[in-house]
C-alpha positions in Angstrom: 67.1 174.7 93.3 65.4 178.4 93.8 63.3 178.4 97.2 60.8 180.7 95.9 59.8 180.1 92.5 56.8 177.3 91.3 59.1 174.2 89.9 57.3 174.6 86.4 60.2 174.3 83.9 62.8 171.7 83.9 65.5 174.0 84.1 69.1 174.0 83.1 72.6 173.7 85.4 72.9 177.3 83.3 72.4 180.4 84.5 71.6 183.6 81.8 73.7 186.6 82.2 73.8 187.8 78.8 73.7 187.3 74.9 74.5 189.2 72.1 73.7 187.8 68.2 73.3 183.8 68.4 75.8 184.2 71.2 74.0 183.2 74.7 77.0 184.0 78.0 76.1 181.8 81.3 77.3 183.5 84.6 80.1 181.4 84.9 81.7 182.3 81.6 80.5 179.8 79.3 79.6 180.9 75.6 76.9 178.9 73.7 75.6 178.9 69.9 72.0 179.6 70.1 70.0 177.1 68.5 66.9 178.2 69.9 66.3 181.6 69.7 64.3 181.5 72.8 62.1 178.9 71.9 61.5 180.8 68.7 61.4 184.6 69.9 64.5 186.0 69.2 64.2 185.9 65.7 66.2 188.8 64.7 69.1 187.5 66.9 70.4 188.6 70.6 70.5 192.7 71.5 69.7 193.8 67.8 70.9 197.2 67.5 68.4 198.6 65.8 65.3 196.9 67.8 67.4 197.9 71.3 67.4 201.4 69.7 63.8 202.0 69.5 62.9 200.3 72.6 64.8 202.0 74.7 64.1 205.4 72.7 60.5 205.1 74.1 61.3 203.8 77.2 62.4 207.8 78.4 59.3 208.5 76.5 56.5 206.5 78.5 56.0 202.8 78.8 52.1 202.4 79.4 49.2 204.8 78.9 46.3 202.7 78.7 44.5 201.3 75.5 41.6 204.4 76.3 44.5 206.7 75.1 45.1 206.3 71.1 48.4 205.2 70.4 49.8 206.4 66.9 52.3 203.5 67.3 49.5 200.6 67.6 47.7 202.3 64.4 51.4 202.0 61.9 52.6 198.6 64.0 49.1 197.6 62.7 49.7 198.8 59.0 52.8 197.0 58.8 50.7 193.8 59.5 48.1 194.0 57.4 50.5 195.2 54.7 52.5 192.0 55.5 49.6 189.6 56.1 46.8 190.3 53.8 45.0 190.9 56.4 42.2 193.9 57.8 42.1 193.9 61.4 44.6 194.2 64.4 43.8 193.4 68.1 47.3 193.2 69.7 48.0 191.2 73.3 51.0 189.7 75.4 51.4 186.6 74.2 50.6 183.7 72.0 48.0 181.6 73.9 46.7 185.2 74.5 45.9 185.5 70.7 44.5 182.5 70.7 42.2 182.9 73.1 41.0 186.1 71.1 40.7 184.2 68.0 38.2 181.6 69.7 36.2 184.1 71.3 36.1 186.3 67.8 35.0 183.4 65.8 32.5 182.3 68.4 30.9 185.2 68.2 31.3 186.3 64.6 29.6 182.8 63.8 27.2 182.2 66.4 28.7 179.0 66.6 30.5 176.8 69.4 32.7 173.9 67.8 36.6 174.6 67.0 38.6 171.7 65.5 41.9 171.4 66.1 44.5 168.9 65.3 45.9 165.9 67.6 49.8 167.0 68.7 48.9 170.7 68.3 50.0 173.1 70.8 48.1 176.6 71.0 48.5 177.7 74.5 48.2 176.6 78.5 45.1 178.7 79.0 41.7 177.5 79.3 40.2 178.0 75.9 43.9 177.9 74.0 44.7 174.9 76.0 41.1 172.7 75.1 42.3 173.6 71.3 45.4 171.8 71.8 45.3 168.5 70.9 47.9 166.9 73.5 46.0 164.8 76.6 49.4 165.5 78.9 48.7 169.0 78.5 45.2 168.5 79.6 46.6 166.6 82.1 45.0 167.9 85.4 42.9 170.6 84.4 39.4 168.9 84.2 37.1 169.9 83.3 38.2 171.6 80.3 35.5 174.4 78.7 33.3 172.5 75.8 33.1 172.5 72.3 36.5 171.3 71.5 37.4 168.5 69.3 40.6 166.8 67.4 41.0 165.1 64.2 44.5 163.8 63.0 47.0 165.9 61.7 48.0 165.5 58.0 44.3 163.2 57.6 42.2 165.3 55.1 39.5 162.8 54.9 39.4 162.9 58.8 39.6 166.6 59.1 36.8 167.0 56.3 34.5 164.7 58.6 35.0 166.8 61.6 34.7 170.2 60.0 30.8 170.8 59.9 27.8 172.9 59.8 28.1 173.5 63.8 32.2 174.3 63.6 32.8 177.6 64.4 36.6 177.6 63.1 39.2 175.3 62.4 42.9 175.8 64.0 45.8 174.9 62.9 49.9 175.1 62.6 51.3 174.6 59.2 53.7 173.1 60.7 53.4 171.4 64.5 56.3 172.9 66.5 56.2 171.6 70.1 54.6 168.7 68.1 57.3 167.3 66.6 58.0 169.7 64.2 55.7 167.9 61.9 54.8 170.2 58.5 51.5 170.2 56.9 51.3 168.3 53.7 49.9 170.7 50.9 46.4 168.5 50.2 45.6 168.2 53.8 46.1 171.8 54.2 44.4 173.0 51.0 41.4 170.5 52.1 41.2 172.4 55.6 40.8 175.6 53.6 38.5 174.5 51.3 35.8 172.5 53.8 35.9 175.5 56.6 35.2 178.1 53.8 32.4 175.8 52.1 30.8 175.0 55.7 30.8 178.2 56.6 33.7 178.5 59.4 36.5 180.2 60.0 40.1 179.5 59.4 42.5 180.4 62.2 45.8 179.8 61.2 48.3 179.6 64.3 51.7 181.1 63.2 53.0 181.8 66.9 56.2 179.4 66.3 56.5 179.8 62.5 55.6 183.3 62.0 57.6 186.1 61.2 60.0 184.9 58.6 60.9 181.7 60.5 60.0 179.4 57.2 61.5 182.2 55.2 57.9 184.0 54.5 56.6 186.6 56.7 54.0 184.0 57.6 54.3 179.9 56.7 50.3 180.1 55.2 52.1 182.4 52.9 53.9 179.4 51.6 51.0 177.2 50.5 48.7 180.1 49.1 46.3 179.4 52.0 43.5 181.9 52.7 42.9 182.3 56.5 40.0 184.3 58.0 42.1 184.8 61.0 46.4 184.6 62.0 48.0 185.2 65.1 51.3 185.7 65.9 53.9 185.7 69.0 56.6 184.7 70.0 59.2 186.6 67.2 57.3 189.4 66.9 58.6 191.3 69.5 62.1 189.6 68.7 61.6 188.3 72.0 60.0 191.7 73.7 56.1 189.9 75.5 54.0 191.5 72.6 51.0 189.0 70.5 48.7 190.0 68.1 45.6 188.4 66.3 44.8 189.4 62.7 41.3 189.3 61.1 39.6 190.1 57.7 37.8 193.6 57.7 34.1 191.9 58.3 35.0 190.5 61.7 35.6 194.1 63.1 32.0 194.5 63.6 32.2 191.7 66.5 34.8 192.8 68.4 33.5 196.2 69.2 33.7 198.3 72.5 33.9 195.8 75.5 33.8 192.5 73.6 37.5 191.9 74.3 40.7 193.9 76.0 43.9 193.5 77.5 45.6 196.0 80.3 49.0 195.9 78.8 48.7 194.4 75.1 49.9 197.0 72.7 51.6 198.8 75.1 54.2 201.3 74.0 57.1 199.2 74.5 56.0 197.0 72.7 54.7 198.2 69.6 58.2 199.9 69.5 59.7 196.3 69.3 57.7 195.4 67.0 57.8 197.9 64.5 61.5 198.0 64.6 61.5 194.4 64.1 59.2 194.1 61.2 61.5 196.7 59.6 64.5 194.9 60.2 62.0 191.6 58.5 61.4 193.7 55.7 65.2 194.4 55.0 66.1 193.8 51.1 67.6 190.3 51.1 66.8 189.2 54.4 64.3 186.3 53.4 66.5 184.8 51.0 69.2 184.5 53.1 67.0 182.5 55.5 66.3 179.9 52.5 69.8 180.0 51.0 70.5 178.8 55.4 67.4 176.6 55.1 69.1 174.4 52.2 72.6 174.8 53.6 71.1 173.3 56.9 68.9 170.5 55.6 72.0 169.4 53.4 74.2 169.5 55.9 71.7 167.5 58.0 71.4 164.4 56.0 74.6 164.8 55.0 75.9 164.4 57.9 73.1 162.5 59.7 72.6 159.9 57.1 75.3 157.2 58.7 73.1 157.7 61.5 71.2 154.5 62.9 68.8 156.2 64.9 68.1 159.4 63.0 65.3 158.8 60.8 64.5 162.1 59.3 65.4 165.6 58.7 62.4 168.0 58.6 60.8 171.3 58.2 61.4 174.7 56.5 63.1 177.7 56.1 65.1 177.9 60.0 62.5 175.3 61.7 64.3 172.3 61.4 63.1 168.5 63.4 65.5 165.8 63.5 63.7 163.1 64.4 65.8 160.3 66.2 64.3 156.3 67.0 65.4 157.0 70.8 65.2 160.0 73.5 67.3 162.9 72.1 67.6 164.6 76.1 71.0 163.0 76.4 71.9 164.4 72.7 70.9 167.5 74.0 72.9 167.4 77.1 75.7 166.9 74.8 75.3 169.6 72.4 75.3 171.6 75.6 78.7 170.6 76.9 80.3 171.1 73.6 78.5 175.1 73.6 75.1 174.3 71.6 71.8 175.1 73.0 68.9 173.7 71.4 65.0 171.8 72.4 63.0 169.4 71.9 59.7 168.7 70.3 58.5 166.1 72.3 60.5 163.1 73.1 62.5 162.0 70.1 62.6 165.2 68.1 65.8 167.5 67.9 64.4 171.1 67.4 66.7 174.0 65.8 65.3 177.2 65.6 68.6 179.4 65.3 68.1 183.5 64.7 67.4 184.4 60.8 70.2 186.8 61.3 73.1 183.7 61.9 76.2 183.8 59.9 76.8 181.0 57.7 79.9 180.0 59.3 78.4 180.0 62.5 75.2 178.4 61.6 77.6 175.7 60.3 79.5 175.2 63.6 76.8 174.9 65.4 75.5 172.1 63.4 78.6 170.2 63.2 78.6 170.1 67.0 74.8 168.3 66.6 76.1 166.3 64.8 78.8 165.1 66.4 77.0 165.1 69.9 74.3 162.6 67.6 77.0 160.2 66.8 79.0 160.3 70.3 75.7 159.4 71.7 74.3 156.9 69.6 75.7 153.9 67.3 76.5 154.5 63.7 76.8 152.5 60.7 80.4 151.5 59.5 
């Protein structure tokens, strides 16, 4: 128990000392399958060579300049985006909630309107503005009152989300698929409806792809997957393959709002960081790399309910590309504890969901042991049918 630090996380009996691939090493020794990537981060895997490379090639260059200087390395970090997104516009920042709160405050202004409409068991972020967009009351929990202008209609519910989207909606938010959720993907009508009643109504569509961006559904972004045309994406979490970098992404006729003081960040787009990130959107744009993740994808999912299917209290297998839910009919923390004492480290999405969100760079044969020991740590903990 540290004496010094807020209690916010439920931490782990583990402490970090290193990792290397989808290898994570405790202090005491212990070697662990990563199943989590760092809640989605690492993406590329542990110590990539090539991303430690250009990290710490700037790093005996200069770290942090200011955004008054021009940065050549924002500008081509930038390019790669857009090239990859379809997108206009970078503005980059520290984190996801951080892009989120730029994408409120760029579509408030850019429509003159107030409303946003999010989705009930969405998570966008834990500050003010990113955290009134999530649709969760225990993350609300506390915080009253929360800024205005916010309101939820159920995921998946395209009649619902039609009658909430209106002339006075500013934007619409949403995951494609709900990570801390549940890991809960968007059905195609519900999503194509979203798209289709923002553009008709005159607001923007902010897609969220902190979790599922960056080839995690094995697409550079998950939108990519159902043809969807957002106004606005932002993007975390792998980006950096696990270096703090955000960024939010807008169509060319937004730039006009976020001019000269309408927005900023002291460290976003910092040297460092852009050096991560272009390094890792290189290593992303390797030949063959996003096939492999779907060619893991269906080796995982069949594996799953392969294995999961004499299962009593696992009800379904879910997701896409290396996002994967296992959703169980009881708690999954002790399943988890489990996995952990046989050397598999892996989440939850809420209570009774099993998240895996292993690096894109994972052998097979690893990927595989890791999920035999879910497995196993899902049937030592729970009854299964004879």
């Amino acid at each position: 128990m540290s004496k010094h630090l807020f209690p916010t996380y439920k931490r782990w009996d583990l402490t970090f000392d290193s990792a290397h691939g989808s290898e994570i090493t405790t202090t005491d020794g212990r070697k662990f399958i990563d199943l989590m990537s760092g809640i989605g981060t690492v993406n590329m895997g542990h110590n990539h060579p090539e991303i430690v490379e250009a990290v710490e090639k700037q790093l005996h260059r200069g770290w942090h300049g200011s955004n008054f200087f021009q940065y050549d390395q924002q500008e081509q970090v930038a390019a790669l985006l857009a090239d990859a997104s379809g997108l206009d516009r970078v503005f980059f920042a520290n984190s996801g909630t951080e892009a989120n709160e730029a994408a409120i405050k760029l579509a408030r202004k850019a429509t003159g309107r107030e409303e946003i409409v999010s989705f009930t068991q969405s998570f966008h972020g834990r500050t003010y503005g990113s955290m009134a967009a999530t649709g969760q009351a225990k993350i609300h929990e506390g915080y009253a009152p929360l800024p205005a202008g916010f309101t939820y209609a159920p995921y998946n519910d395209a009649e619902q989300a039609e009658k909430k989207i209106t002339s006075d909606t500013a934007a619409v938010i949403v995951e494609t698929i709900q990570g801390e959720g549940g890991v809960v993907p968007g059905e195609q009508a519900f999503l194509d409806k979203v798209n289709e009643v923002a553009n008709a109504r005159g607001a923007l569509l902010i897609i969220d792809e902190v979790q599922t961006g960056i080839g995690r559904t094995g697409e550079p972004f998950s939108y990519q997957k159902y043809g969807l045309r957002p106004d606005i994406v932002t993007v975390a979490k792998g980006l950096g393959n696990g270096f703090p970098v955000a960024a939010m992404m807008g169509r060319e006729d937004l730039q006009s709002y976020f001019g000269p003081g309408s927005h900023g960040t002291t460290l976003g787009g910092n040297p460092l960081a852009m050096a991560a990130v272009q390094a890792t959107l290189n290593v992303l744009n390797t030949p063959g790399l996003l096939s492999e993740v779907e060619d893991k994808s269906k080796h995982v999912f069949q594996h799953l309910q392969k294995q999961c299917e004499a299962s009593d209290i696992v009800t379904e297998v879910r997701g896409a590309g290396l996002m994967i839910g296992i959703a169980c009919e009881q708690p999954v923390a002790p399943i988890l504890t489990k996995m952990q004492e046989k050397g598999v480290v892996a989440l939850p999405a809420g209570e009774k969901v099993i998240r895996l969100l292993p690096p894109l760079t994972i052998s097979e044969e690893r990927l595989t042991q890791g999920l035999d020991i879910v497995t196993e740590a899902i049937k030592e903990t729970a009854k299964t049918k004879a």
